[in-house]
C-alpha positions as CSV (number, residue, x, y, z in Angstrom):
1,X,-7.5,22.8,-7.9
2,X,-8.5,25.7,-5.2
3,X,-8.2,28.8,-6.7
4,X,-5.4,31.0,-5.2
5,X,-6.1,32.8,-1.9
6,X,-8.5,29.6,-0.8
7,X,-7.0,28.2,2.5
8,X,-5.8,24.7,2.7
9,X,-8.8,23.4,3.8
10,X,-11.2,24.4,0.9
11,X,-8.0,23.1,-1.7
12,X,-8.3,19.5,0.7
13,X,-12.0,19.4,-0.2
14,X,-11.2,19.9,-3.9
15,X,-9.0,17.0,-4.0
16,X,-11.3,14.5,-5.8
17,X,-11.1,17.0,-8.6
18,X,-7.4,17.9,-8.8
19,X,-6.7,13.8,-8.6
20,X,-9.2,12.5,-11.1
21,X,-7.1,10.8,-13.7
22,X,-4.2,10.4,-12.4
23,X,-5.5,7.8,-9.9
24,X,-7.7,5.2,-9.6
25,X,-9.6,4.7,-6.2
26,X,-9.6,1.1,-4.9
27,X,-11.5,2.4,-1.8
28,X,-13.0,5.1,0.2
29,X,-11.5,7.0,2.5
30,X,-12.9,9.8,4.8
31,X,-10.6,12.5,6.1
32,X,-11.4,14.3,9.4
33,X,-11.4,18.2,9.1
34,X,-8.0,18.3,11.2
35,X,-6.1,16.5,8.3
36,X,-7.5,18.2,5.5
37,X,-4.7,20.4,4.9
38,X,-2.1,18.0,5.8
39,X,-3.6,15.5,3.0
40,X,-3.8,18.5,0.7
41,X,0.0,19.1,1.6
42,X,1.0,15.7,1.0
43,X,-0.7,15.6,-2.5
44,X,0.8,18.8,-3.2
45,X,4.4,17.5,-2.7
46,X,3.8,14.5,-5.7
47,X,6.3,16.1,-7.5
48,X,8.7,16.5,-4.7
49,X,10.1,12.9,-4.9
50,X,13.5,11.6,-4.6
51,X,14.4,8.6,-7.3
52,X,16.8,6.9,-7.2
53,X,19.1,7.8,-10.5
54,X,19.3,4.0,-12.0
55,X,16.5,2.6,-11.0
56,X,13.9,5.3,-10.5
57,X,12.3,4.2,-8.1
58,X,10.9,6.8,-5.6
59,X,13.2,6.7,-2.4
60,X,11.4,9.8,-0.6
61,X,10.5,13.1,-0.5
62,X,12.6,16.2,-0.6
63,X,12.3,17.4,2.5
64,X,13.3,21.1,1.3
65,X,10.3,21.1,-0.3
66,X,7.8,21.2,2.3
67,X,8.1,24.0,3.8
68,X,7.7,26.2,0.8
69,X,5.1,23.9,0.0
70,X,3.2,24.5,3.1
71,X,3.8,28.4,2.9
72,X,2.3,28.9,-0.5
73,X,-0.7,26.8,0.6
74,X,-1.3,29.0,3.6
75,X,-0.3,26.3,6.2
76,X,1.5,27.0,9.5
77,X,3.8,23.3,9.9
78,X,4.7,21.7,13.4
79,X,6.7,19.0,14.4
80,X,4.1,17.1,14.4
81,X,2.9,17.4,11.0
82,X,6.1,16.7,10.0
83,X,6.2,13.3,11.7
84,X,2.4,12.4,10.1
85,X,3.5,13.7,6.7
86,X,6.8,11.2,7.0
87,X,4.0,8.5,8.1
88,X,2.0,9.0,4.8
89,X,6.0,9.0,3.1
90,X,6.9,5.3,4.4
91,X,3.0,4.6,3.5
92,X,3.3,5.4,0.0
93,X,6.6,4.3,-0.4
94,X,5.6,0.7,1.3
95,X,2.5,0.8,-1.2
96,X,4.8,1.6,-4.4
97,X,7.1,-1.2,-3.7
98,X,4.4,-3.4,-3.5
99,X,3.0,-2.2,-6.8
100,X,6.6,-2.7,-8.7
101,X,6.7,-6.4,-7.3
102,X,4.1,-7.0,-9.1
């Protein structure tokens, strides 16, 4: 992980790093210099999930979080990277509910 004071787009570029074991790639996938830090934001936030109490599966992210989130990383939000960051939300959440129908 970045050390602190790096800005959100030198902690994007460390990525790889902070998520080696804890995933396992199934592809690559390139991420344009305008998203690093909202990538980096949205990997920042795995902790952040709602589940739901009986079943545990994830039901979303707690949206208090972000902004918090965000400031500690050194990123300004908008509107709109709230709208892309509840993109990558339905995304993953899509992708997990595959995953536990299996």
């Amino acid at each position: 992980m970045a050390e602190r004071g790096e800005d959100a787009a030198t902690q994007a570029s460390d990525l790889p790093q902070w998520l080696s074991g804890r995933a396992v790639a199934t592809e690559q996938v390139s991420i344009v210099p305008e998203d690093r830090s909202l990538v980096a934001l949205f990997f920042a936030l795995d902790t952040q999930w709602h589940h739901h109490p009986l079943a545990g599966v994830r039901m979303g992210i707690n949206y208090a979080a972000i902004t918090p989130t965000a400031e500690i990383m050194g990123i300004s939000m908008t509107p709109a990277m709230l709208f892309d960051l509840r993109i990558m939300e339905s995304a993953a959440l899509s992708a997990f509910a595959r995953k536990a129908r299996r």
